[in-house]
VOLUM-269985 format. One record per atom (N, C-alpha, C): residue number from 1; residue in one letter; atom name; x, y, z. Coordinates in pm, 1 decimal, always signed. Atoms other than C-alpha are relative to their C-alpha. Example, Ala and Ser with C-alpha at 12.3 -4.5 7.8 and 13.67 -1.06 7.14 Angstrom:
! VOLUM-269985
1  A  N  +89.0  -119.0  +0.0
1  A  CA  +1230.0  -450.0  +780.0
1  A  C  +90.0  +120.0  +0.0
2  S  N  -82.0  -119.0  -6.0
2  S  CA  +1367.0  -106.0  +714.0
2  S  C  -77.0  +109.0  +73.0
This chain:
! VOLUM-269985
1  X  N  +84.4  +89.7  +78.6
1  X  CA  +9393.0  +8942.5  +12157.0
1  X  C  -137.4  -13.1  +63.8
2  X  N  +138.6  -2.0  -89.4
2  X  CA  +8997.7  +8912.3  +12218.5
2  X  C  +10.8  -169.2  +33.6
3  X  N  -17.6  +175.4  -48.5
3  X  CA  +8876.1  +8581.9  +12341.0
3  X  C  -40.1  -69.8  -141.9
4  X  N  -36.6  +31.5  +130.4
4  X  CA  +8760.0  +8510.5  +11975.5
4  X  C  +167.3  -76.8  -50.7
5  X  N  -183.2  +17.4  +59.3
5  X  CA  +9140.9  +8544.4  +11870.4
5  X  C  +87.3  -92.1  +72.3
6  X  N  -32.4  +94.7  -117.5
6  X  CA  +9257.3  +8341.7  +12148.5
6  X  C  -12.5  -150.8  -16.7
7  X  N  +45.1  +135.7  +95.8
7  X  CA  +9026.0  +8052.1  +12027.3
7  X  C  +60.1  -46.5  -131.4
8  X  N  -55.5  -42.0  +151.4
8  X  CA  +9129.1  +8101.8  +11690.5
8  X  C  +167.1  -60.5  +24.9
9  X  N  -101.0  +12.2  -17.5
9  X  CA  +9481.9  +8110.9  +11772.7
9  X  C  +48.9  -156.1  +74.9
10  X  N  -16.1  +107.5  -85.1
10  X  CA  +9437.0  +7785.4  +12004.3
10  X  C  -38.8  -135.5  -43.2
11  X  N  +26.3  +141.4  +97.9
11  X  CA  +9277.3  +7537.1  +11714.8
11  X  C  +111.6  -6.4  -63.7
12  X  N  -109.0  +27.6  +63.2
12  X  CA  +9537.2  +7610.0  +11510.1
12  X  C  +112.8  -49.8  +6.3
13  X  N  -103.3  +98.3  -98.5
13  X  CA  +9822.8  +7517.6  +11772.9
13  X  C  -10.0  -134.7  -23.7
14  X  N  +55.8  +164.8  -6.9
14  X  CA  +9592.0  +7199.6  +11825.2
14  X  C  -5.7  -61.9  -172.7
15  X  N  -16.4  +107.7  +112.5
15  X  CA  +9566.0  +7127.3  +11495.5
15  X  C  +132.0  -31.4  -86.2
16  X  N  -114.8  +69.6  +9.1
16  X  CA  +9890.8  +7140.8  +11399.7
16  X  C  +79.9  -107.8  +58.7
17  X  N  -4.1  +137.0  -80.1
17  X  CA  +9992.2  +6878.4  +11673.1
17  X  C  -86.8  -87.8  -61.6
18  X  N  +66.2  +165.4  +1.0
18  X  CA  +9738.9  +6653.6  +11550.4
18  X  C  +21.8  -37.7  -133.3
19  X  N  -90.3  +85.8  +87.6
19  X  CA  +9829.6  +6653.7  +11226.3
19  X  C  +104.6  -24.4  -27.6
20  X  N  -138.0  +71.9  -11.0
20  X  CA  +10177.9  +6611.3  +11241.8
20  X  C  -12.7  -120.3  +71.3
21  X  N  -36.9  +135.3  -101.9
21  X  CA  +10147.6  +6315.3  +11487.1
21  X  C  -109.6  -106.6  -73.9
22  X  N  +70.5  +111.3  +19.3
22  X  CA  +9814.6  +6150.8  +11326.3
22  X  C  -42.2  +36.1  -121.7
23  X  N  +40.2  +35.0  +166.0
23  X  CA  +9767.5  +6259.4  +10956.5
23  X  C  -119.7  +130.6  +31.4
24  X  N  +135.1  -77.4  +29.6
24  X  CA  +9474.2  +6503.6  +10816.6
24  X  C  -101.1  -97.9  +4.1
25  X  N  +121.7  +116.8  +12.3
25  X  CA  +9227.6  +6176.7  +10776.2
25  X  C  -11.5  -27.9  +139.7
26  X  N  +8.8  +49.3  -137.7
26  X  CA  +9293.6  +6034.4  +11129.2
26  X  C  -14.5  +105.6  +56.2
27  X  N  +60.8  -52.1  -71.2
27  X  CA  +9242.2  +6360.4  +11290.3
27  X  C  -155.4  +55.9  -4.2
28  X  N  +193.9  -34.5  +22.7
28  X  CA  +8869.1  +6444.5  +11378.4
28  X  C  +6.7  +139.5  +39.0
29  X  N  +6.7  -200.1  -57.5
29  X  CA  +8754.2  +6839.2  +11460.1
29  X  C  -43.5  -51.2  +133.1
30  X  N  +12.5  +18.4  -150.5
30  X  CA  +8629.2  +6671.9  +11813.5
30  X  C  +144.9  -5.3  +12.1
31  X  N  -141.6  +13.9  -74.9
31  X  CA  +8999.3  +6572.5  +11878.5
31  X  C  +60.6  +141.1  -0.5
32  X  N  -8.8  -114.8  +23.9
32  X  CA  +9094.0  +6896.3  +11776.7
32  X  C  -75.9  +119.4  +53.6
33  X  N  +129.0  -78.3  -161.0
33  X  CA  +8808.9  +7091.8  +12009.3
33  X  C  +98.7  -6.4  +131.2
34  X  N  -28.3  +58.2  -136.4
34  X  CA  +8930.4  +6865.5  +12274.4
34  X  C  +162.6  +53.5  +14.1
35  X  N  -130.7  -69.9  -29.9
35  X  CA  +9322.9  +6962.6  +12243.0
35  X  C  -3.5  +130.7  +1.9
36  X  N  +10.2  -121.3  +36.5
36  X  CA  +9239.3  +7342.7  +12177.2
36  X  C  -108.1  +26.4  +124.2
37  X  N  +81.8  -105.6  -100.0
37  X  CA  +9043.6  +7383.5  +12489.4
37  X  C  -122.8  +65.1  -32.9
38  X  N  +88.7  -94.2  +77.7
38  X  CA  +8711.3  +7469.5  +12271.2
38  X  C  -81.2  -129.7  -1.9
39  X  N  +96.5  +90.7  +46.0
39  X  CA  +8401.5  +7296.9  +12179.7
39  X  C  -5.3  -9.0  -146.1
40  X  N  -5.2  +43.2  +109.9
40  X  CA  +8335.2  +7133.2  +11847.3
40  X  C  -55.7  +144.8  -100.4
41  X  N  +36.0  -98.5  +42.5
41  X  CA  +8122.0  +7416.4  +11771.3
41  X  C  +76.0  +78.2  -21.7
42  X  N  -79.5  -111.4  +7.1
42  X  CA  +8361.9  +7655.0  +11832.2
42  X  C  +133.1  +3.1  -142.4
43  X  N  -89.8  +70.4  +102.2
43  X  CA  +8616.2  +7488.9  +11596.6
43  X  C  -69.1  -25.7  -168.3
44  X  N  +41.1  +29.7  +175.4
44  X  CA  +8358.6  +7467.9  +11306.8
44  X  C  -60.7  +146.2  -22.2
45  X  N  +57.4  -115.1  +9.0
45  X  CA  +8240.8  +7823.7  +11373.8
45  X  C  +151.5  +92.0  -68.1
46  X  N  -25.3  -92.3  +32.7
46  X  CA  +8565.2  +7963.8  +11300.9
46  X  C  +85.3  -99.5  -180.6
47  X  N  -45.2  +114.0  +140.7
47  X  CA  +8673.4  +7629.6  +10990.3
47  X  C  -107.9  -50.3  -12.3
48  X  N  +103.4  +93.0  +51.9
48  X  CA  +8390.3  +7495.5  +10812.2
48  X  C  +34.7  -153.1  -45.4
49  X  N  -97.0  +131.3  +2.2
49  X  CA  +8635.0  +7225.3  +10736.7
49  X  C  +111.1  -48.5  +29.5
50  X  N  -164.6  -3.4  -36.3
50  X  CA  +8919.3  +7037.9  +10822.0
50  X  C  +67.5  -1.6  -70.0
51  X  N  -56.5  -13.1  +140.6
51  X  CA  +9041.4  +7078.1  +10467.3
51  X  C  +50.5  +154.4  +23.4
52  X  N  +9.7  -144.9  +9.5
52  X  CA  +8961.8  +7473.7  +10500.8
52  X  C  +124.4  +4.9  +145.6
53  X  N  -111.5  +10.5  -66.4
53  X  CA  +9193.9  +7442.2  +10827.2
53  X  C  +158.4  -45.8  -28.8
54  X  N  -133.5  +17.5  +62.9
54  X  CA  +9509.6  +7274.4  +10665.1
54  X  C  +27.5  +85.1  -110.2
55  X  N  -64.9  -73.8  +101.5
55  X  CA  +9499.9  +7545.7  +10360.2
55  X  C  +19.0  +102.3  +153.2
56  X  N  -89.6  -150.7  -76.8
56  X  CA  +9489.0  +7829.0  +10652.2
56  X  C  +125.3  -50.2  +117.1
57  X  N  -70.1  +30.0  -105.5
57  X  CA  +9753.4  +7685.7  +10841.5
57  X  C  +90.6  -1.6  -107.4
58  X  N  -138.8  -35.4  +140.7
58  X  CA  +9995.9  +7677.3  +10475.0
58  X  C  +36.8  +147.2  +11.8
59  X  N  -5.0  -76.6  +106.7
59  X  CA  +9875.9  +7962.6  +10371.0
59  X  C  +105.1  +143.6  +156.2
60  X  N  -59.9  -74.5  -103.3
60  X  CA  +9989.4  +8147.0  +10743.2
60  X  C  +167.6  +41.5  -39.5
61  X  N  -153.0  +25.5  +12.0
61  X  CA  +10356.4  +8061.6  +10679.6
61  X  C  -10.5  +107.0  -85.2
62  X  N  -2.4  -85.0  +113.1
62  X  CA  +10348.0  +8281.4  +10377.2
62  X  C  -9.1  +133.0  +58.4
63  X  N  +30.4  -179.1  -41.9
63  X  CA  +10172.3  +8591.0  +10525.3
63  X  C  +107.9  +31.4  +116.0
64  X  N  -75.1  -79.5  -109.2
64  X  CA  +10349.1  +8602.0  +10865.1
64  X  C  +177.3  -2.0  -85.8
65  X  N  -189.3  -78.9  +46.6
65  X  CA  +10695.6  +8606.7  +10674.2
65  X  C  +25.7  +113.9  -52.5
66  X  N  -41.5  -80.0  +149.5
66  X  CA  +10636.8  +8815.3  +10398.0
66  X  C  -70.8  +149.8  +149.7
67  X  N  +10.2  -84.1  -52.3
67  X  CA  +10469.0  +9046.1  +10698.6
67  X  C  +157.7  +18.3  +105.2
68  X  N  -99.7  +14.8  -42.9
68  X  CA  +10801.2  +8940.3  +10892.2
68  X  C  +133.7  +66.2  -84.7
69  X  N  -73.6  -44.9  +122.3
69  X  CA  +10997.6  +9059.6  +10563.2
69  X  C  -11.2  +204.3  +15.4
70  X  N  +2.8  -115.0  -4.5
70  X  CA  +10836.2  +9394.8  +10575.2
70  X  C  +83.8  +70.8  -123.4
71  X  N  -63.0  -34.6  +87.1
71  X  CA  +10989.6  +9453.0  +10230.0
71  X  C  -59.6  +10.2  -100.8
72  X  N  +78.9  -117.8  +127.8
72  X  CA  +10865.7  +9748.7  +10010.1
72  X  C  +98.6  +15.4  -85.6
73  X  N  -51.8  +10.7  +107.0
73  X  CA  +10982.8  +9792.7  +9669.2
73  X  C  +94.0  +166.3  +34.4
74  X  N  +19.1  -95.0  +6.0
74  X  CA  +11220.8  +10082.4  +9684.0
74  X  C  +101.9  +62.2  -124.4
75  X  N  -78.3  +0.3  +144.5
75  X  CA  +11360.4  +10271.8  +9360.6
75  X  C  +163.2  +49.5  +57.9
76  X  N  -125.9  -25.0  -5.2
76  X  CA  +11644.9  +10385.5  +9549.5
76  X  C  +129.2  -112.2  +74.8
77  X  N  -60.7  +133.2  -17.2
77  X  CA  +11780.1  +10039.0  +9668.5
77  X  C  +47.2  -59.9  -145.6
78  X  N  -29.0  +121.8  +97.6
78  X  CA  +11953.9  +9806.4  +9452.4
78  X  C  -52.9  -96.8  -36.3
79  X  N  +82.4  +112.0  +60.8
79  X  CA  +11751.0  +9585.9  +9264.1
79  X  C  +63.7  -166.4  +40.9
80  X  N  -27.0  +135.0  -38.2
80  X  CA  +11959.7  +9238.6  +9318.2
80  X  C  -3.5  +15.8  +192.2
81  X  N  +20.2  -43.2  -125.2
81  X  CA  +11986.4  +9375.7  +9687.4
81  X  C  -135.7  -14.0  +65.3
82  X  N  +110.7  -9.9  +13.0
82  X  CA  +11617.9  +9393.0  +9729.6
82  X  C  -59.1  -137.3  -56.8
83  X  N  +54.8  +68.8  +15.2
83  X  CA  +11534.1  +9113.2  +9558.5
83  X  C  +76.5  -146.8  +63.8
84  X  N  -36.6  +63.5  -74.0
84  X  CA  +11800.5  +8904.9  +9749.3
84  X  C  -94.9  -68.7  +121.3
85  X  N  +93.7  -28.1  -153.9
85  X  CA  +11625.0  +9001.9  +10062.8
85  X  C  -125.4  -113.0  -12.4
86  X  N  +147.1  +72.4  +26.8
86  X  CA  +11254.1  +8889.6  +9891.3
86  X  C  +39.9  -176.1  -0.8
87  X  N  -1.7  +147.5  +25.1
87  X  CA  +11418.4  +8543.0  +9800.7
87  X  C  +35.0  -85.2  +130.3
88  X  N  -29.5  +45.8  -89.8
88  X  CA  +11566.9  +8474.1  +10115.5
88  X  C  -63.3  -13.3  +98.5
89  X  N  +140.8  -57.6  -84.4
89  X  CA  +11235.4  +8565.4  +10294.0
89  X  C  -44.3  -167.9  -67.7
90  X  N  +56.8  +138.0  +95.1
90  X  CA  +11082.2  +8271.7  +10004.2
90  X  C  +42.3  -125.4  +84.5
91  X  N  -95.3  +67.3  -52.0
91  X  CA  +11375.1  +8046.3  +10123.9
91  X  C  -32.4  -106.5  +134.7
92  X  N  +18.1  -19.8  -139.4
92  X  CA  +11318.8  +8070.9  +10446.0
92  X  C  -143.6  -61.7  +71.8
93  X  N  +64.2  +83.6  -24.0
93  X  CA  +10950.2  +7957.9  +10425.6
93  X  C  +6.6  -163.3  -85.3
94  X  N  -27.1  +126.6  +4.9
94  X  CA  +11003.3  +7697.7  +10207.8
94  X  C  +61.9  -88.4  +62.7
95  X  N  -41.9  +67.8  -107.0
95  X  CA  +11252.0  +7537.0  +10389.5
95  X  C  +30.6  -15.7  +163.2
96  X  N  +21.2  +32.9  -125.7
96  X  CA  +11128.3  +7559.6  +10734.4
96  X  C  -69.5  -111.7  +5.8
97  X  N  +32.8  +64.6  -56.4
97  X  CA  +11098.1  +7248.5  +10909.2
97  X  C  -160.1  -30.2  +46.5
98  X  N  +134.3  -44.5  -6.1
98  X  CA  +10752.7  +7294.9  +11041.9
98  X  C  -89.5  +18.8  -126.7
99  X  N  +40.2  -22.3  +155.6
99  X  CA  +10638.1  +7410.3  +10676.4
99  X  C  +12.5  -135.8  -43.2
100  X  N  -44.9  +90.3  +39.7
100  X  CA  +10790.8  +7111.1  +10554.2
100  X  C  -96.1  -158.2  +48.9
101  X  N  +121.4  +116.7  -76.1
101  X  CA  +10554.7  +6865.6  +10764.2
101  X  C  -93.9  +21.5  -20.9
102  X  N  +206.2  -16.3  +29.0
102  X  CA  +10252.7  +7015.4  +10724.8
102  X  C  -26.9  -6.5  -140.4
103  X  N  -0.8  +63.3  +173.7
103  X  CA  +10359.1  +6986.7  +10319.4
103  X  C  -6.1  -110.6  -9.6
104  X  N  -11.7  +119.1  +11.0
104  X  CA  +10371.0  +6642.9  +10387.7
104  X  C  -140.1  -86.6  +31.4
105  X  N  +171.9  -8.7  -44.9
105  X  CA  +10024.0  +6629.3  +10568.0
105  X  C  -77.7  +14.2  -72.9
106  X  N  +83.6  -81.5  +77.8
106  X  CA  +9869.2  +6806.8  +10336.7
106  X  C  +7.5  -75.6  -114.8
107  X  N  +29.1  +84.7  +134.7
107  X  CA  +9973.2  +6607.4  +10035.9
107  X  C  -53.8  -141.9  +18.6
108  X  N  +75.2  +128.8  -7.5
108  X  CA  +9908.2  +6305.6  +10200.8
108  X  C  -110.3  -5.0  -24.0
109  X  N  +124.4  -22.1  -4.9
109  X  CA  +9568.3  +6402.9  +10228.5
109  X  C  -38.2  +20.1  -127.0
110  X  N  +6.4  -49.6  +182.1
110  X  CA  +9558.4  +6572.0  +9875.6
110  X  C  +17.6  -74.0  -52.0
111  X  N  -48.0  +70.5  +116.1
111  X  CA  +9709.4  +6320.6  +9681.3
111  X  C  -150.4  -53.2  +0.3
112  X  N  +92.1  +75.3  -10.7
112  X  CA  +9395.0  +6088.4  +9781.5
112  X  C  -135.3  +83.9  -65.3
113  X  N  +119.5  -108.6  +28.6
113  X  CA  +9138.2  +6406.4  +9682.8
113  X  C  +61.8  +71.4  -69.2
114  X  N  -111.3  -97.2  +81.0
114  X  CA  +9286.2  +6541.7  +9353.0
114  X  C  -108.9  +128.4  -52.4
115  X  N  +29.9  -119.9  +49.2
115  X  CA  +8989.5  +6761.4  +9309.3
115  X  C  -1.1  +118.7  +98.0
116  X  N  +42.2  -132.1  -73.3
116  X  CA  +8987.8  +6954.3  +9644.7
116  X  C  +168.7  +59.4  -3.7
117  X  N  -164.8  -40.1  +99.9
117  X  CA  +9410.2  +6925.2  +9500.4
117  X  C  -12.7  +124.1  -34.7
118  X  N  -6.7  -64.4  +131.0
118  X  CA  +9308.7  +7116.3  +9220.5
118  X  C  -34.3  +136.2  +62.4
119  X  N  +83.8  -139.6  -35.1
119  X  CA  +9069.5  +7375.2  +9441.6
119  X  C  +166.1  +82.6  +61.5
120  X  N  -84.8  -75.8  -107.7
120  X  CA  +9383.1  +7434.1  +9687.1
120  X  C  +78.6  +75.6  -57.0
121  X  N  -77.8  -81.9  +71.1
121  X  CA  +9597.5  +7507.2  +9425.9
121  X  C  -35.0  +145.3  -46.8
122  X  N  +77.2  -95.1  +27.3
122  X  CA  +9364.6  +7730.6  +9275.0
122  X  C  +14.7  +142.6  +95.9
123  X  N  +13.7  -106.5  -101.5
123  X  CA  +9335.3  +7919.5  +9562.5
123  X  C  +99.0  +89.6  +42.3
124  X  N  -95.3  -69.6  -59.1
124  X  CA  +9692.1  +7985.8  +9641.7
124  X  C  +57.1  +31.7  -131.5
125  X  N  -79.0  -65.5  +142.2
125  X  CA  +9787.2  +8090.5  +9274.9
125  X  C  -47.8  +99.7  -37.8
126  X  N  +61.1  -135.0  +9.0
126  X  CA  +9501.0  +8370.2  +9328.3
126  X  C  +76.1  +100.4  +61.2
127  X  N  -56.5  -115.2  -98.3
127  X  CA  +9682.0  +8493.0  +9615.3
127  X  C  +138.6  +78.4  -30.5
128  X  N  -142.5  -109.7  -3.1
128  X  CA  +9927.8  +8796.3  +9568.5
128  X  C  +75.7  -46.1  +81.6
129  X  N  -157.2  +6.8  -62.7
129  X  CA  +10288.7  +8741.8  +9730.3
129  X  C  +33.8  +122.8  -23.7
130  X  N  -41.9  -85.7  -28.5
130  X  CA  +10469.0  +8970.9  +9833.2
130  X  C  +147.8  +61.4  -119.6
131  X  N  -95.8  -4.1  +128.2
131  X  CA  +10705.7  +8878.7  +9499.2
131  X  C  -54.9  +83.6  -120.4
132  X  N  +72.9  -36.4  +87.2
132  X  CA  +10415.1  +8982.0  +9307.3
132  X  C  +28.3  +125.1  -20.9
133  X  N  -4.6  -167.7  -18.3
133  X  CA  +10415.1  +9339.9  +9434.2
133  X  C  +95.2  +36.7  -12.3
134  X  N  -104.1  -49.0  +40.2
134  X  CA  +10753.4  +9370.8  +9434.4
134  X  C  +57.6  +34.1  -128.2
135  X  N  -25.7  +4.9  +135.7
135  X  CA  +10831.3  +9274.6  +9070.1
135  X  C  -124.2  +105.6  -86.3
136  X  N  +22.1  -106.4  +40.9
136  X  CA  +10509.4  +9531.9  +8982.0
136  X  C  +27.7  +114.6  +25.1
137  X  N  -48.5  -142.3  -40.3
137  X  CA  +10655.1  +9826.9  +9131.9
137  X  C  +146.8  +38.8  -102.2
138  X  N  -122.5  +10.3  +59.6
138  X  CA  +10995.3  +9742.5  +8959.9
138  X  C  -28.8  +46.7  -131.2
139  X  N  +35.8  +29.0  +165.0
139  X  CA  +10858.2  +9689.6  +8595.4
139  X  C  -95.9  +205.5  +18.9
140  X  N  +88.8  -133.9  +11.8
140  X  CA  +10611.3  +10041.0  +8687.0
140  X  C  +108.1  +117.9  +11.3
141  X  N  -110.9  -98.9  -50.8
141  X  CA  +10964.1  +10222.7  +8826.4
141  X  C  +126.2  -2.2  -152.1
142  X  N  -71.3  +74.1  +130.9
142  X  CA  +11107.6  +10090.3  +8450.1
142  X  C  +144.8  -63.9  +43.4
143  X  N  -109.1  +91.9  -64.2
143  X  CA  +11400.3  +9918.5  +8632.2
143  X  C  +19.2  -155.4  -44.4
144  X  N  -3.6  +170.4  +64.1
144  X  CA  +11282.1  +9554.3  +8496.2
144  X  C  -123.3  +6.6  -139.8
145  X  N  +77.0  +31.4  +118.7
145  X  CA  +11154.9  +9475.8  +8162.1
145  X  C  -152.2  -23.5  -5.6
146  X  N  +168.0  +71.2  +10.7
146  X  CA  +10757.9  +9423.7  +8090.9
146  X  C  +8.6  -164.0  +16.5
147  X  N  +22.1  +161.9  +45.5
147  X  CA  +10689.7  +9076.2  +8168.4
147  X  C  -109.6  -43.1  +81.4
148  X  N  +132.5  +42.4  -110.5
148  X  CA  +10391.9  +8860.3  +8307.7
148  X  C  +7.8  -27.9  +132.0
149  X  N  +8.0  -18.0  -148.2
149  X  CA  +10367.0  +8888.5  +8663.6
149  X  C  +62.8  -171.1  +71.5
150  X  N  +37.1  +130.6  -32.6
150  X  CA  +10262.0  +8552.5  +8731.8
150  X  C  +115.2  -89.2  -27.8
151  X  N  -129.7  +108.8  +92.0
151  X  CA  +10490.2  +8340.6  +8483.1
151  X  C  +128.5  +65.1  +76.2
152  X  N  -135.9  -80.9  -108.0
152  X  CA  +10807.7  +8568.2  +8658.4
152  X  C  -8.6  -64.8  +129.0
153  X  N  +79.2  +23.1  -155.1
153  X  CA  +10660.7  +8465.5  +9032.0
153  X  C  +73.0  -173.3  -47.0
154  X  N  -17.8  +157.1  -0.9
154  X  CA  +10686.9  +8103.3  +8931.3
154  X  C  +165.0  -16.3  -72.2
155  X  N  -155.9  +64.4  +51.0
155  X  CA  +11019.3  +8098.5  +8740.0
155  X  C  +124.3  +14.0  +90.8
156  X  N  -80.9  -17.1  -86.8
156  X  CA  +11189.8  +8271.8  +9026.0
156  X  C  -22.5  -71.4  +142.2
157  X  N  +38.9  +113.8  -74.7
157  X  CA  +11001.4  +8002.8  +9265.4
157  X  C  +80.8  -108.8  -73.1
158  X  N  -93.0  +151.1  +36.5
158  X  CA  +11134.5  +7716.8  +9079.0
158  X  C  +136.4  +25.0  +17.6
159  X  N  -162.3  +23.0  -9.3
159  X  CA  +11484.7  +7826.6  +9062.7
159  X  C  +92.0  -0.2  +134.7
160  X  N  -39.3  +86.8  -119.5
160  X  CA  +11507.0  +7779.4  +9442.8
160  X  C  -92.2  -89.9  +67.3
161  X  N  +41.8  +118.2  -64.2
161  X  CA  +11286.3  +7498.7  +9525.2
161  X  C  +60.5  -79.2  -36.3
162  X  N  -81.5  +139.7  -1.7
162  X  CA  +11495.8  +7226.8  +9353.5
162  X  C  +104.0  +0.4  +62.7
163  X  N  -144.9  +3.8  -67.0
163  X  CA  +11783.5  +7340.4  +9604.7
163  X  C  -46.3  -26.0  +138.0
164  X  N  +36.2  -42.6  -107.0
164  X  CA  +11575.6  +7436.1  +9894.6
164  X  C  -128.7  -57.9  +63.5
165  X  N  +137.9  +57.8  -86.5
165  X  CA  +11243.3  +7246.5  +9954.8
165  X  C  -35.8  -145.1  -91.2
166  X  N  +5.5  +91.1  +70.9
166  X  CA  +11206.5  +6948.2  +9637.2
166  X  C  +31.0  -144.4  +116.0
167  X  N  -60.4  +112.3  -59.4
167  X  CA  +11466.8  +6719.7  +9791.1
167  X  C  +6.8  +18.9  +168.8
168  X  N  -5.2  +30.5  -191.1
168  X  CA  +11394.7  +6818.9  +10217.1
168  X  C  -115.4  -44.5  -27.4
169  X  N  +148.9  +20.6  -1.4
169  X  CA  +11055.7  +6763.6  +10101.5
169  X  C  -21.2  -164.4  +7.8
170  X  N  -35.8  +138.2  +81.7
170  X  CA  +11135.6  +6377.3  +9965.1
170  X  C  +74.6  -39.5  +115.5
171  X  N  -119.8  +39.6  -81.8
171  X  CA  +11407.6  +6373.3  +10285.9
171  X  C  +111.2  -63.7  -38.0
172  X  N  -113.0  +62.4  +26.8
172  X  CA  +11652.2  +6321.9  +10067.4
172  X  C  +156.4  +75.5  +26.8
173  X  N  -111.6  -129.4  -32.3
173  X  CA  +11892.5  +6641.9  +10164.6
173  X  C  -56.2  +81.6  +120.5
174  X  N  +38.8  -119.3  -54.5
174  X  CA  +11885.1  +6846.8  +10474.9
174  X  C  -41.3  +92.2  +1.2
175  X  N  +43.7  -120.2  +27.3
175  X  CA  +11737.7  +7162.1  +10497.6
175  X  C  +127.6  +103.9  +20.6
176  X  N  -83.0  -114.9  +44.6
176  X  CA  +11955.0  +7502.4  +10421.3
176  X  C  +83.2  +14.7  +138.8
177  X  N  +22.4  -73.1  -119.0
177  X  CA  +12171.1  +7628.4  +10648.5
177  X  C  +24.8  +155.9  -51.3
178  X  N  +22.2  -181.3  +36.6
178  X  CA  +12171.3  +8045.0  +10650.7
178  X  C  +113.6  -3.4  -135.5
179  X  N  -63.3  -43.5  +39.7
179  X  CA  +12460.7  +8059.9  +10476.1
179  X  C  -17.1  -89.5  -181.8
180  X  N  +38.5  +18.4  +135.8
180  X  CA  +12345.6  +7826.1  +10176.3
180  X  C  -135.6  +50.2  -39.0
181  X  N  +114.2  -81.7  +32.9
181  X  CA  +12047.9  +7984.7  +10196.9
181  X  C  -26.4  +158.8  -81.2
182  X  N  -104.4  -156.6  +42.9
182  X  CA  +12205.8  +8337.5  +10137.3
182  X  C  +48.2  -21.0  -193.0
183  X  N  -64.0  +32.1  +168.2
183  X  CA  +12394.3  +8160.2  +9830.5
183  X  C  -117.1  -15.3  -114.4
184  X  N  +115.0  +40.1  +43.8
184  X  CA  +12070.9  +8025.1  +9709.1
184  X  C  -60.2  +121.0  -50.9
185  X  N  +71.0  -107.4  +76.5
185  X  CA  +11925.0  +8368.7  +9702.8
185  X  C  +54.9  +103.1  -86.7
186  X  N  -124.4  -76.8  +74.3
186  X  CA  +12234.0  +8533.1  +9581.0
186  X  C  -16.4  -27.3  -142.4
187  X  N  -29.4  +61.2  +121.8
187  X  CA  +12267.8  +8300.1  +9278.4
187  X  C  -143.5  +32.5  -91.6
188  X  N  +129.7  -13.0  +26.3
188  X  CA  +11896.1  +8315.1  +9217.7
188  X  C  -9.8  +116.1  -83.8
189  X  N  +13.7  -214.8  +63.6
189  X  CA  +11863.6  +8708.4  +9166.9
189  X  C  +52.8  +36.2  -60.1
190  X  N  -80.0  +7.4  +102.6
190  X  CA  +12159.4  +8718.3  +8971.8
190  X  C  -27.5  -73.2  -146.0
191  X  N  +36.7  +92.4  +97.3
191  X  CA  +12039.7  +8453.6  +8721.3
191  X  C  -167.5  +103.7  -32.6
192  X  N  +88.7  -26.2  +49.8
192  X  CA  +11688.0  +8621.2  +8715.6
192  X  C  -13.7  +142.0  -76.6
193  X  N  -21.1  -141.5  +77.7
193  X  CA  +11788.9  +8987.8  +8672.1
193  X  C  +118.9  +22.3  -104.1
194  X  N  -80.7  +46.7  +116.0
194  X  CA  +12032.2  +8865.6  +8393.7
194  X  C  -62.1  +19.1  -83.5
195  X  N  +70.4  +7.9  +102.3
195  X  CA  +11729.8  +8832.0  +8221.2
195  X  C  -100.2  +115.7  -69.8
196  X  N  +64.0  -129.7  -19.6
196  X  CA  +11507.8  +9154.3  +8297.7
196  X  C  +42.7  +106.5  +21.6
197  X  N  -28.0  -95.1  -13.7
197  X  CA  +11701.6  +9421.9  +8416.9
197  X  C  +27.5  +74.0  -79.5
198  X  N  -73.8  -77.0  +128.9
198  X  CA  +11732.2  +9701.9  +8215.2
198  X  C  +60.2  +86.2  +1.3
């Protein structure tokens, strides 16, 4: 890592500690300098905001799994097999612990600011997943029916968040363990390629 990356790598630490323990509002980017070993500067040179810092600290979870996943579409795999895999990857960030707090951070903060809400959303409904690509390779390999990318992405999101992140989110149910997690993605893929496979 350069010393750049280092820095980089060392707000983000810090700012996760500070907002888990004191909220997105109550933490300042000095407190956040000051735990990260960096000057203020340094901390606004590589976040222009501390808003722009809590989306890249979501949006991480996502990439390092789905790079953790390492899962290419392939035509000679089994389609529920394959897309098991992708859901249980999903799963897996949704209901991590860690994830789960900084969703809590983050809305706190959000709820109070429903238009920079609206931007965040925005932002992460631009971004490709790794579901995205998968389900176009499928539909291009004719294996799954034509259907809209997007609208697909979200229907096979909803049908494990009300098991898997809704109610840990609320603390009203534990989080997964592997083996309902497994079921979760089992049941999932089955129910979705019920509908598409051809």
């Amino acid at each position: 890592m350069s010393k750049s990356d280092k820095k980089h790598a060392a707000i983000i630490s810090a700012a996760k500690v500070a907002f888990k323990d004191q909220g997105v509002k109550a933490s300042s980017m000095d407190k956040i300098a000051e735990m990260a070993g960096v000057s203020k500067r340094t901390v606004y040179n590589h976040f222009a905001t501390k808003e722009a810092l809590v989306l890249h600290i979501l949006s991480t979870y996502s990439a390092s799994a789905a790079i953790d996943a390492k899962l290419i579409y392939s035509s000679n795999t089994s389609l529920d097999k394959q897309l098991i895999a992708l859901l249980e990857t999903e799963i897996n960030i949704l209901g991590d612990q860690d994830y789960l707090d900084m969703i809590r951070v983050a809305f706190g903060h959000f709820y109070c600011h429903p238009d920079e809400l609206k931007d965040a959303i925005e932002k992460f409904d631009r971004d490709e997943t790794a579901l995205h690509v998968w389900l176009k390779a499928a539909v291009d390999d004719q294996k799954l029916k034509p259907m809209d990318i997007d609208f697909a992405v979200t229907q096979l999101l909803n049908l494990v968040k009300g098991s898997c992140f809704w109610s840990q989110w609320l603390k009203i149910n534990p989080v997964l363990n592997q083996q309902q997690k497994h079921f979760l993605a089992q049941e999932s893929a089955a129910m979705f390629l019920s509908r598409y496979q051809i």
